[in-house]
N, C-alpha and C positions, 0 to 999 in steps of 0.2 A: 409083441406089440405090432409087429408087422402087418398079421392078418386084421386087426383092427381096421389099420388105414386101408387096407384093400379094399376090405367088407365098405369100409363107410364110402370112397372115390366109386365104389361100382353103384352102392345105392345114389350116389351122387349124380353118376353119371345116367342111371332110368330116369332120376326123377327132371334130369335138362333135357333128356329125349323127348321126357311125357307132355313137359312142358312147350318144345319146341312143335310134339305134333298139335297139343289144344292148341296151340298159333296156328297151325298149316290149316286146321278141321275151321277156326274162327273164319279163316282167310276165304276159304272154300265157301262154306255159305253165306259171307258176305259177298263175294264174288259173281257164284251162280245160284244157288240155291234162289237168293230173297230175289235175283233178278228175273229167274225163270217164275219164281211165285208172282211176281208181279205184271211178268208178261201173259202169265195163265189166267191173274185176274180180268187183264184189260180184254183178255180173247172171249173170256165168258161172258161179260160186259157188253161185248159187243154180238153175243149168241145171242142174248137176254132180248138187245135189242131188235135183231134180226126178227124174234118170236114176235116183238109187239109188233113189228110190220105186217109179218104175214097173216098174223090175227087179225090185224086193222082192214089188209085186203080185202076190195071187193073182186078180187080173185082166187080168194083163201083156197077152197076146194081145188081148186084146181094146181095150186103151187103145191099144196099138201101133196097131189096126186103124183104130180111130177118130179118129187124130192122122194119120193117111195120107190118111183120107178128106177131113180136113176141109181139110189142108194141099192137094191134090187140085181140091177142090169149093169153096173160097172164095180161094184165095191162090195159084191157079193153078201151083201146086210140087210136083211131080210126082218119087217117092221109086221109088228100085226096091227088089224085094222083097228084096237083099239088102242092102239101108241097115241100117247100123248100130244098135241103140236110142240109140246118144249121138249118132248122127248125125239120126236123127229127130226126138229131142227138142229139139236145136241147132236144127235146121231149125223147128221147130214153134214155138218162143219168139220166135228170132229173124229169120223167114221172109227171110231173105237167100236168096242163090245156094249154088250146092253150092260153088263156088270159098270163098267169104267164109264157108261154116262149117266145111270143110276148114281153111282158118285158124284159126277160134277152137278146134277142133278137135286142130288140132296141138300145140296147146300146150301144151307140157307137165305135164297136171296133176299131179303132185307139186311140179313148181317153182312152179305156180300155187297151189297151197292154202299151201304157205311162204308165198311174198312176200305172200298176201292176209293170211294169219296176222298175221305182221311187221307188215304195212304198216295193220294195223287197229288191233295194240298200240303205235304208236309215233303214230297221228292220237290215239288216247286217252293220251298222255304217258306210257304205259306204256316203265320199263328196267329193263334184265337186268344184272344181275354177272354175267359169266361167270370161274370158275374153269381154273385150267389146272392 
C-alpha cells in the first residue's frame, strides 16, 4: 500500500506544480505580454497616422526622399524605389527588416483601428449599451 501513496502524493505534487506554473504563464501575460501588445498597438497607431501626414504633405516627395536617405545612410536599410509610403514610414519608425514590417504592415488596419478603439475605451472603464 505504500507505493500507492507515493505514486498518488507525487502525481499530486506535478499536478500543484502544473497548476502553480498556469498561474506564473497567466501572471506573465497579463503583466507583459497584453501590455507590450497594447503599447505596439498605440505605436502603430500613431505610424498610421504619421502616413496620413506625410501623404497629406505638400512636401510629400521630398520627406519620402529624405526618410530613404536617412533610413539608407544611418540604419543601413535600404528601400526600393517602389516601397510603399506605409511601407517606408513602417520601416522609418520602426527600422526592422522588410519581413517584420511586412508583418506589422499586413495587418489589417480597419480591424487595427477597432480593436485600438475598443481596447482604449474599455483600459478607461468605458461601456456601451448596445441595442438591438
Amino acid at each position: 500500500m505504500k507505493t500507492k501513496t507515493i505514486k498518488l502524493d507525487a502525481t499530486q505534487a506535478i499536478i500543484t506544480h502544473a497548476d502553480l506554473l498556469a498561474e506564473r504563464h497567466a501572471s506573465y501575460v497579463s503583466e507583459f505580454v497584453t501590455r507590450a501588445n497594447s503599447e505596439l498597438y498605440a505605436i502603430l497607431a500613431e505610424i498610421l497616422k504619421l502616413h496620413e501626414q506625410v501623404e497629406a504633405s505638400k512636401q510629400r516627395d521630398k520627406l519620402i526622399k529624405q526618410m530613404r536617405v536617412k533610413l539608407k545612410e544611418q540604419h543601413k536599410i535600404k528601400t526600393q524605389a517602389n516601397t510603399s509610403t506605409t511601407a517606408l514610414v513602417t520601416k522609418y519608425v520602426t527600422r526592422v527588416s522588410r519581413k517584420t514590417a511586412h508583418v506589422y504592415l499586413s495587418f489589417d488596419l480597419l480591424t487595427f483601428s477597432r480593436f485600438y478603439f475598443f481596447s482604449t475605451l474599455y483600459r478607461a472603464n468605458v461601456h456601451f449599451a448596445f441595442q438591438v
